[in-house]
C-alpha positions as CSV (number, residue, x, y, z in Angstrom):
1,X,106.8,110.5,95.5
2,X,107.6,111.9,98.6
3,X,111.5,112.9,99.3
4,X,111.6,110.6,102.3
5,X,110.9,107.6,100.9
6,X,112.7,105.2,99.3
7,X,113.3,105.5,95.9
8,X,111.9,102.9,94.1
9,X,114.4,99.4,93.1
10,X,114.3,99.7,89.3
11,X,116.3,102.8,89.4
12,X,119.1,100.9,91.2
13,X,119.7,98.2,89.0
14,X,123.2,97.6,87.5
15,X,121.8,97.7,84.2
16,X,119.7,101.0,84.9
17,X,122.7,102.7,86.4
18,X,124.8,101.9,83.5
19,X,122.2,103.1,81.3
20,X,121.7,106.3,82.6
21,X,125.8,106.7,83.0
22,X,125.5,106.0,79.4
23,X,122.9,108.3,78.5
24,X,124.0,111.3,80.5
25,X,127.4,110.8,78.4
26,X,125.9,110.9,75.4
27,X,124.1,113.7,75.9
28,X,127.1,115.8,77.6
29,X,129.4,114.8,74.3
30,X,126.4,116.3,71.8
31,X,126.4,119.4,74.1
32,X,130.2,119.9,73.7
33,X,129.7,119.2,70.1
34,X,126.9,121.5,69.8
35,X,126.7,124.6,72.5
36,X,130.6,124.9,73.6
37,X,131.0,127.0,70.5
38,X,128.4,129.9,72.0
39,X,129.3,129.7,75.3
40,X,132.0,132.2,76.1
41,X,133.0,130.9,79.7
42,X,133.3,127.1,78.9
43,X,136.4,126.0,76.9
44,X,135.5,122.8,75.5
45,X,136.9,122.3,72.1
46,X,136.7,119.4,69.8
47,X,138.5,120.8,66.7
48,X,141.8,122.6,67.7
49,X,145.1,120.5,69.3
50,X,145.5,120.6,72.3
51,X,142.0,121.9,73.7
52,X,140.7,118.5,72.1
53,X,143.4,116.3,74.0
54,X,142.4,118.3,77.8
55,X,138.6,118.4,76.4
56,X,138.3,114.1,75.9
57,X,140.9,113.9,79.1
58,X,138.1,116.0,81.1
59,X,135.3,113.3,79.3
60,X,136.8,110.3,80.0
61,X,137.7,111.2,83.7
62,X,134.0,112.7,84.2
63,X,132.9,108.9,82.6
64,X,135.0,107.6,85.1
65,X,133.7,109.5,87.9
66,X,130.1,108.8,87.2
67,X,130.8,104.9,86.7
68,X,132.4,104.7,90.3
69,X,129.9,106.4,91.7
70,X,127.2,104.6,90.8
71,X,128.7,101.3,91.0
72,X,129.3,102.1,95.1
73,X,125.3,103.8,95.1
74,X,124.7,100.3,94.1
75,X,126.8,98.7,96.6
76,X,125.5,100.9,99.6
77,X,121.9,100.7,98.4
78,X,121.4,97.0,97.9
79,X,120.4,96.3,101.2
80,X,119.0,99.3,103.0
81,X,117.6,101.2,99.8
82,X,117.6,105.4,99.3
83,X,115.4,108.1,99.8
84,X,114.0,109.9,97.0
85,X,116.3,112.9,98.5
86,X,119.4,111.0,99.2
87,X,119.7,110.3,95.3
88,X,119.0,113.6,94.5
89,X,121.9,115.0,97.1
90,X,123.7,112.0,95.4
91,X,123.5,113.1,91.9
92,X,124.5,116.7,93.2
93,X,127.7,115.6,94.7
94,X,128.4,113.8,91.6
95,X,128.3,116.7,89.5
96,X,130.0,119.3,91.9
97,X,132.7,116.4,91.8
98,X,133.6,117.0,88.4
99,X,132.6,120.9,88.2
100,X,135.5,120.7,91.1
101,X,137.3,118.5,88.9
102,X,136.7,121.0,85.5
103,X,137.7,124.1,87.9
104,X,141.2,122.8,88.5
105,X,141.8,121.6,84.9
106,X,140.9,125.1,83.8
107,X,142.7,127.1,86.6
108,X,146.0,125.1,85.1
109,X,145.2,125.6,81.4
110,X,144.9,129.6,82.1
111,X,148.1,130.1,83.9
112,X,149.8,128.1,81.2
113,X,148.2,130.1,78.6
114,X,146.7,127.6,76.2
115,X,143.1,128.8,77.1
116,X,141.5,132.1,77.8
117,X,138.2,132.8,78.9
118,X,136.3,136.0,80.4
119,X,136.2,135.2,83.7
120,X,139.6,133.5,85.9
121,X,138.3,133.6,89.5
122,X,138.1,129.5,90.4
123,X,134.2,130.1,92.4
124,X,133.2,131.7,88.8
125,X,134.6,129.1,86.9
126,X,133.3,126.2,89.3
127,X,129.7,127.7,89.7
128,X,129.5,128.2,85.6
129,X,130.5,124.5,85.7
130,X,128.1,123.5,87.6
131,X,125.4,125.0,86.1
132,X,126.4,123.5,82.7
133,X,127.1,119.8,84.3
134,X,123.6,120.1,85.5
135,X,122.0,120.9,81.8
136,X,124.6,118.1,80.4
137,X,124.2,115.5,82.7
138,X,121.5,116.5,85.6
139,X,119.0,116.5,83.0
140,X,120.0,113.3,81.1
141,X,119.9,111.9,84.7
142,X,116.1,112.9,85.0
143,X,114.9,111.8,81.5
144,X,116.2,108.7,81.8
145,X,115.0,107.8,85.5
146,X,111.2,109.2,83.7
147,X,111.7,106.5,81.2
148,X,112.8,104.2,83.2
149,X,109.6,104.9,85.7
150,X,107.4,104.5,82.4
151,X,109.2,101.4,81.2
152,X,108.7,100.0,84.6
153,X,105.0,100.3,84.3
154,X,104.6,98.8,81.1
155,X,106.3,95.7,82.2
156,X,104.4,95.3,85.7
157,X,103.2,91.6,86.0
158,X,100.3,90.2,84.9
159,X,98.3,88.5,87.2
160,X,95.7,85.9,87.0
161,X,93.1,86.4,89.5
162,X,93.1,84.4,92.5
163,X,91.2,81.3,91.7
164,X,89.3,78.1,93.9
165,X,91.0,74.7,93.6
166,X,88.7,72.1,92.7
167,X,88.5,69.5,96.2
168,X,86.2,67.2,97.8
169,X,87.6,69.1,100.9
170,X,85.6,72.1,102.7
171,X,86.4,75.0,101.1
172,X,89.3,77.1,102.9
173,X,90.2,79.9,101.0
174,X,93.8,80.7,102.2
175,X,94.3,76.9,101.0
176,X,92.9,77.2,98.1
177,X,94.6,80.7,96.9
178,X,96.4,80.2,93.5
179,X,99.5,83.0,93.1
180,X,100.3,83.2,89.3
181,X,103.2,85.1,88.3
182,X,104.1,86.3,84.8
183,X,107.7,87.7,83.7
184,X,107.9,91.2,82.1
185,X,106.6,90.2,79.0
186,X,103.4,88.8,80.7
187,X,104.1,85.4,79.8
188,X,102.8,83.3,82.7
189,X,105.4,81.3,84.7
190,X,104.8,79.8,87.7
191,X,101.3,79.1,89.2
192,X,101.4,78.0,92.8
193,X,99.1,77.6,95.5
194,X,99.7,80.2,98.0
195,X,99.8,77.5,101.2
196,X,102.9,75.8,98.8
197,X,104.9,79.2,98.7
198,X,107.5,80.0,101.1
199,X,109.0,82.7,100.1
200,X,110.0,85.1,97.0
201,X,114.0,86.8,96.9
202,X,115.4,89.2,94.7
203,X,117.9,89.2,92.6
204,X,118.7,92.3,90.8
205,X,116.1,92.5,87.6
206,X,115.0,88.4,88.6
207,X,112.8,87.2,91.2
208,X,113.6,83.7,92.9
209,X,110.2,81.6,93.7
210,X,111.1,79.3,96.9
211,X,107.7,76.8,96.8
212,X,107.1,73.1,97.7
213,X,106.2,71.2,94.5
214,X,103.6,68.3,93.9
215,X,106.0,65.5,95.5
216,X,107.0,67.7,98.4
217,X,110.0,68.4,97.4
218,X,111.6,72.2,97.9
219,X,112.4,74.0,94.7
220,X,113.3,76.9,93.4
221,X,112.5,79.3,90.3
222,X,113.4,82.3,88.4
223,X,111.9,84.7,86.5
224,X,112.4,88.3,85.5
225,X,110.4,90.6,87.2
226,X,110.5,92.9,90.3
227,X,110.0,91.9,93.6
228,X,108.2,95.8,94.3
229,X,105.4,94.7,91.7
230,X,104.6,91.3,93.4
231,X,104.5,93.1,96.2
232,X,102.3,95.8,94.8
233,X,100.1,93.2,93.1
234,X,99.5,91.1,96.2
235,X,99.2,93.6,98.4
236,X,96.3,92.9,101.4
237,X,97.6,89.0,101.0
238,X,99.5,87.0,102.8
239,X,103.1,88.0,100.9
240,X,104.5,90.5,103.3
241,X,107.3,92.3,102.4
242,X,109.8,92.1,104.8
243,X,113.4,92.7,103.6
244,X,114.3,94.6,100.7
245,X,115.3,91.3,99.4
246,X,112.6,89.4,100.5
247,X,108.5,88.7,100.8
248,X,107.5,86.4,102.6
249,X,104.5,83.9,103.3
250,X,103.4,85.2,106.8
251,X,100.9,82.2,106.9
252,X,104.1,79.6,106.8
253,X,106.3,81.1,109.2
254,X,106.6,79.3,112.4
255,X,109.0,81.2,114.5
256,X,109.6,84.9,115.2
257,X,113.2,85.0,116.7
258,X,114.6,88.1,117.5
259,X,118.9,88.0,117.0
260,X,121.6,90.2,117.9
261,X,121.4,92.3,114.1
262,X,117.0,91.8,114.2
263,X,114.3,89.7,113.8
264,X,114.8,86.5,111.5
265,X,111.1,84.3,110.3
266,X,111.8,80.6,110.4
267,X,109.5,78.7,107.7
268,X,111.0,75.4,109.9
269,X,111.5,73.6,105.9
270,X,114.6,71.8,105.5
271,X,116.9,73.4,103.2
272,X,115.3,76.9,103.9
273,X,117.0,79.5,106.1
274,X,115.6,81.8,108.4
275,X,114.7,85.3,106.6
276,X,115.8,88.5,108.2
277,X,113.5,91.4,108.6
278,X,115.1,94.6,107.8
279,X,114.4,97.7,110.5
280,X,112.1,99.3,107.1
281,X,109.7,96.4,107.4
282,X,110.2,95.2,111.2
283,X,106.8,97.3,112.5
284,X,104.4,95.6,109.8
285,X,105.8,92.5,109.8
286,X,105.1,91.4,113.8
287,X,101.7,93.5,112.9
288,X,101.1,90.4,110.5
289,X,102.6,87.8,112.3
290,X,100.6,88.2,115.6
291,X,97.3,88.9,114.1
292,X,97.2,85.7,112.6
């Protein structure tokens, strides 16, 4: 992936954020437990009073740390996504945080004597921080976003191949285009013809469905998936991405307005609002709109 480009959605989740929080905690606990004892410039101690109250202290603040940050990535990121190298730098700052954090804790416990170590200068006792936050929670970080990446492409949706409607009407393929959508588990869903679909949001791990049923009437359905595999799936059709929240029928859209904050595709269906365009999609998405 290349460091430009945005990182892909199923990494931003709530649920994957928390998981990896989670996970990287885990892991930085068993290390305390397990590789404090051999290393000569960290003072993590689990077994003697009071090293054990600052060591948990140092824990439950770095928990803390990582939560919040994640929780505003996912506040900044829902709309505009990240690069591949803004999360990276992300992740960085996170652990030079609480290396910065660890530093001042340990400057403290040396000049009141509860601690020694080999080394008292604060860069040498941030930078050996730093590297061990990286084993202890970089690396945590990185397997889980891997399993995460091959958990995602298990679960990609199942498709059913684009199929003709049976009519007594000349055959017009765009018409006749069936879109059938599984969830994650590749149970099929929803099977609708692709002139009936407006439009599909996203909501976090669920995908809303926005389609005109049998009678007419506008309705609305969920399922779990991502909207980055229907996109992926239908790509070449006439679902064009065009939001990070959004794809969008480009064959039902019958104004193009530009606004004050962008461009904005009007389906003109009652009960429907205009979709925005985001800047990331603006250039493809009047591509496909005039060379209808």
């Amino acid at each position: 992936m290349a460091l430009n480009s945005n990182i892909s959605s199923y990494l931003l989740g709530k649920v994957q954020l928390a998981a990896s929080v989670l996970f990287a905690s885990f892991i930085a606990l068993v290390s305390i437990i397990v590789l404090s004892p051999f290393l000569s410039n960290i003072w993590f101690d689990i077994s003697s009073y009071p090293v054990t109250g600052y060591t948990l202290l140092f824990l439950v603040v770095s928990l803390m740390v990582m939560g919040f940050s994640k929780r505003i990535l996912y506040s900044l990121t829902r709309e505009h996504g990240i690069t591949t190298l803004q999360y990276a730098a992300w992740d960085v700052a996170e652990i030079a945080v609480m290396a910065l954090l660890y530093t001042v804790l340990t400057v403290s416990l040396l000049r009141s004597g509860l601690i020694s170590l080999d080394q008292s200068d604060p860069w040498l006792i941030f930078r050996a921080a730093f590297v061990y936050l990286v084993l202890a929670v970089g690396v945590p970080y990185l397997v889980a976003a891997l399993y995460l990446a091959l958990q995602d492409r298990d679960n990609t949706i199942r498709l059913m191949s684009m199929e003709s409607v049976v009519s007594d009407r000349a055959n017009n393929v765009q018409d006749d285009q069936i879109i059938a959508l599984s969830d994650n588990e590749g149970v099929l869903k929803l099977s609708v013809r692709l002139k009936n679909l407006f439009y599909i949001e996203s909501d976090d791990n669920y995908i809303k469905v926005w389609y005109r049923d049998h009678s007419g009437a506008v309705r609305q359905y969920m399922l779990r998936c991502r909207l980055k595999t229907v996109e992926e799936s239908f790509a070449g059709s006439d679902l064009v991405r065009c939001h990070r929240k959004y794809i969008i029928n480009i064959s039902n859209v019958q104004v193009l307005s530009k606004e004050k904050d962008g461009y904005y595709l009007d389906l003109d269906v009652e009960g429907i609002s205009p979709v925005p365009v985001s800047k990331t999609y603006e250039a493809g998405v009047l591509a496909r709109f005039y060379a209808r």
